[in-house]
DRENPA-3360 file (N, C-alpha, C; in nm, 2 decimals, always signed):
BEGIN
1 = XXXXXXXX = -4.68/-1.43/+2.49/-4.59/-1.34/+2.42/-4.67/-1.24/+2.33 ~ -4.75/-1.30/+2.24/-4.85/-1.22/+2.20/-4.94/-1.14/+2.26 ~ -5.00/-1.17/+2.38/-5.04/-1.10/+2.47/-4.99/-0.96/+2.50 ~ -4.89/-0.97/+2.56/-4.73/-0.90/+2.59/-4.75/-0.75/+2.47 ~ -4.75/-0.81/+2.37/-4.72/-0.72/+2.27/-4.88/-0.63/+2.20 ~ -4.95/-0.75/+2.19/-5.09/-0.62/+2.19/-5.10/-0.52/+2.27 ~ -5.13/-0.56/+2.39/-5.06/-0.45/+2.52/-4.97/-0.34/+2.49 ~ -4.84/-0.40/+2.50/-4.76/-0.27/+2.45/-4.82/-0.18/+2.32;
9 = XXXXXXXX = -4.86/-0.26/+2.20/-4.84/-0.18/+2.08/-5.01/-0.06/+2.18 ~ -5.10/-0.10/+2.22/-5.21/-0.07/+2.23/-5.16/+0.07/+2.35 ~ -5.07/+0.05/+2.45/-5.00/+0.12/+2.56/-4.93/+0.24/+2.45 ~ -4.87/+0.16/+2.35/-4.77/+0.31/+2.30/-4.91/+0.41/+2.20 ~ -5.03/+0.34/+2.14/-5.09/+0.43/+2.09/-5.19/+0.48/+2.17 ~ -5.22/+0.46/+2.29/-5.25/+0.58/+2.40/-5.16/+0.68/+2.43 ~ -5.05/+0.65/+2.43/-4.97/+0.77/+2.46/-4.97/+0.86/+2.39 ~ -4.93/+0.80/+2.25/-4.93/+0.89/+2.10/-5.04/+0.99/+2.08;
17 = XXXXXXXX = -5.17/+0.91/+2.14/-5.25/+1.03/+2.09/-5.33/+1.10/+2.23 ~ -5.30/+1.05/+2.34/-5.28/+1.15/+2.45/-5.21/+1.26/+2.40 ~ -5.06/+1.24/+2.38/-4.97/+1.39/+2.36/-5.04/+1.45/+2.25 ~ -5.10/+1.41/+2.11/-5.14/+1.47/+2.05/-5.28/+1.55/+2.11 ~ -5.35/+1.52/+2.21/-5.44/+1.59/+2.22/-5.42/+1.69/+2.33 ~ -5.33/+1.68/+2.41/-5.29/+1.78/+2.49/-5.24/+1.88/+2.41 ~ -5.12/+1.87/+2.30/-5.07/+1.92/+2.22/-5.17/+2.01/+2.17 ~ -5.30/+1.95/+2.11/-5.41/+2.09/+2.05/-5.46/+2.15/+2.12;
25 = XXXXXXXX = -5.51/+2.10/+2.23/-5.57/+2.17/+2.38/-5.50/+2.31/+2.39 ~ -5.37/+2.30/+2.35/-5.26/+2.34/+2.44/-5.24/+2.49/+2.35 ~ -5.25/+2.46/+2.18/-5.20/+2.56/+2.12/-5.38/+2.60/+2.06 ~ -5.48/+2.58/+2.09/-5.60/+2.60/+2.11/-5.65/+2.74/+2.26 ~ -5.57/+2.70/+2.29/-5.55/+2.82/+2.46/-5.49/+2.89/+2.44 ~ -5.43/+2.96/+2.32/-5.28/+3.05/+2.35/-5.42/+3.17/+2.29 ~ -5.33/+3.28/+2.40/-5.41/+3.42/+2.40/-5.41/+3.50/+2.25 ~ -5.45/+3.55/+2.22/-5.46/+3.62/+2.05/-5.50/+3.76/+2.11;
33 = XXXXXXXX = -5.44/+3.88/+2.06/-5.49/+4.02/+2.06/-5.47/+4.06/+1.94 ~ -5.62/+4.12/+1.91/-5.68/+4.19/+1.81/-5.65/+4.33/+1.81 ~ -5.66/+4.40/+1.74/-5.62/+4.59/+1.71/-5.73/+4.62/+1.61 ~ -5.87/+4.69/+1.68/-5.91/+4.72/+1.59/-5.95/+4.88/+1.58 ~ -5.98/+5.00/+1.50/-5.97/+5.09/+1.46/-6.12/+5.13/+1.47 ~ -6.17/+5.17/+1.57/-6.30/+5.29/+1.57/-6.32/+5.35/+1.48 ~ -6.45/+5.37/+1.43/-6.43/+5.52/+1.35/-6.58/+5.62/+1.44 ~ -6.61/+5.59/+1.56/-6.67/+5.63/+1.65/-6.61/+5.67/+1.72;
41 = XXXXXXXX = -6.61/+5.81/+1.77/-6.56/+5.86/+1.92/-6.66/+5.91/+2.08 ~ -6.81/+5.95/+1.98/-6.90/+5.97/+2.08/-7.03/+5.87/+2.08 ~ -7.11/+5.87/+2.10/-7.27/+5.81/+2.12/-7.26/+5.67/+2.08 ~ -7.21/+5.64/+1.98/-7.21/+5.50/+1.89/-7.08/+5.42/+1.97 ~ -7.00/+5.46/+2.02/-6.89/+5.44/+2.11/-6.96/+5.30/+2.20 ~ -7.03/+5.35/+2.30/-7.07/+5.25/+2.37/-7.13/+5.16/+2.34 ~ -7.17/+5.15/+2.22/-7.26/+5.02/+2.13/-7.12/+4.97/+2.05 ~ -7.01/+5.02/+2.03/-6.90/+4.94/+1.93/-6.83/+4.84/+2.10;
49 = XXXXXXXX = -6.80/+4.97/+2.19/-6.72/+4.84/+2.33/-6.84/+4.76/+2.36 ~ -6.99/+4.77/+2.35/-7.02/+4.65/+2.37/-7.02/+4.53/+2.30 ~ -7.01/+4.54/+2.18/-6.99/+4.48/+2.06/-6.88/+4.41/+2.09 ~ -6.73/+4.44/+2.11/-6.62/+4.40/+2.18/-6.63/+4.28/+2.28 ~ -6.69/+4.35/+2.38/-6.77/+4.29/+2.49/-6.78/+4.15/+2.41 ~ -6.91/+4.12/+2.38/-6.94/+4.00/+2.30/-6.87/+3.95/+2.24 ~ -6.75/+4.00/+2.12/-6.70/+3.90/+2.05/-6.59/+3.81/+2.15 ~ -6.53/+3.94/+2.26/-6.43/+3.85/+2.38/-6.47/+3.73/+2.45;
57 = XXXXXXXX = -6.64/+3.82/+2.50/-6.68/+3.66/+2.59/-6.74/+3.50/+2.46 ~ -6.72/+3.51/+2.36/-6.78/+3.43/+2.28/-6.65/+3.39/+2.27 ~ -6.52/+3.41/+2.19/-6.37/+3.36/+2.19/-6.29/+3.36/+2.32 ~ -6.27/+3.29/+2.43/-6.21/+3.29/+2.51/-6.06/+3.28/+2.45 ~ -5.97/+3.35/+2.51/-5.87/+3.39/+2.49/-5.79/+3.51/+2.37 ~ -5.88/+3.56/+2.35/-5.93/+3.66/+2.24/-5.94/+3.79/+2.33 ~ -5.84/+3.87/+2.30/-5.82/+4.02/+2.34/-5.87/+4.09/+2.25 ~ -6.00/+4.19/+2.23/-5.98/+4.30/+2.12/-5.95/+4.44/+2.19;
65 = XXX = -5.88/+4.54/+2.13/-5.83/+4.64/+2.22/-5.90/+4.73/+2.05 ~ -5.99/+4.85/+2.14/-6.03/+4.96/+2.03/-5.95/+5.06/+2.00 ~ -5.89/+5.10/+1.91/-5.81/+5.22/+1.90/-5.87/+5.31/+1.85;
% end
């Protein structure tokens, strides 16, 4: 009987923190867009998108859009 019940109690706290870890996984993956404001329009331009560039590929799920 005791057996029985280590088991379970041991069964229900795998579960518990299975769902809690899927649960962070989960709100860890949600997409994010950024708005950020240029103050470059020519020459210096291509060095701020690549700048962009880098901070997207380094944050996955991380949109920055230049305005």
């Amino acid at each position: 009987m005791m057996k029985k019940r280590l088991f379970a109690s041991f069964a229900a706290t795998a579960l518990i923190v299975g769902s809690l870890v899927v649960a962070s996984s989960t709100a860890q993956g949600a997409t994010r867009t950024v708005t950020v404001w240029s103050p470059y329009t020519t020459g210096n331009l291509d060095l701020w998108n690549a700048a962009i560039k880098r901070v997207e590929a380094a944050n996955p799920g991380l949109t920055v859009s230049s305005v």
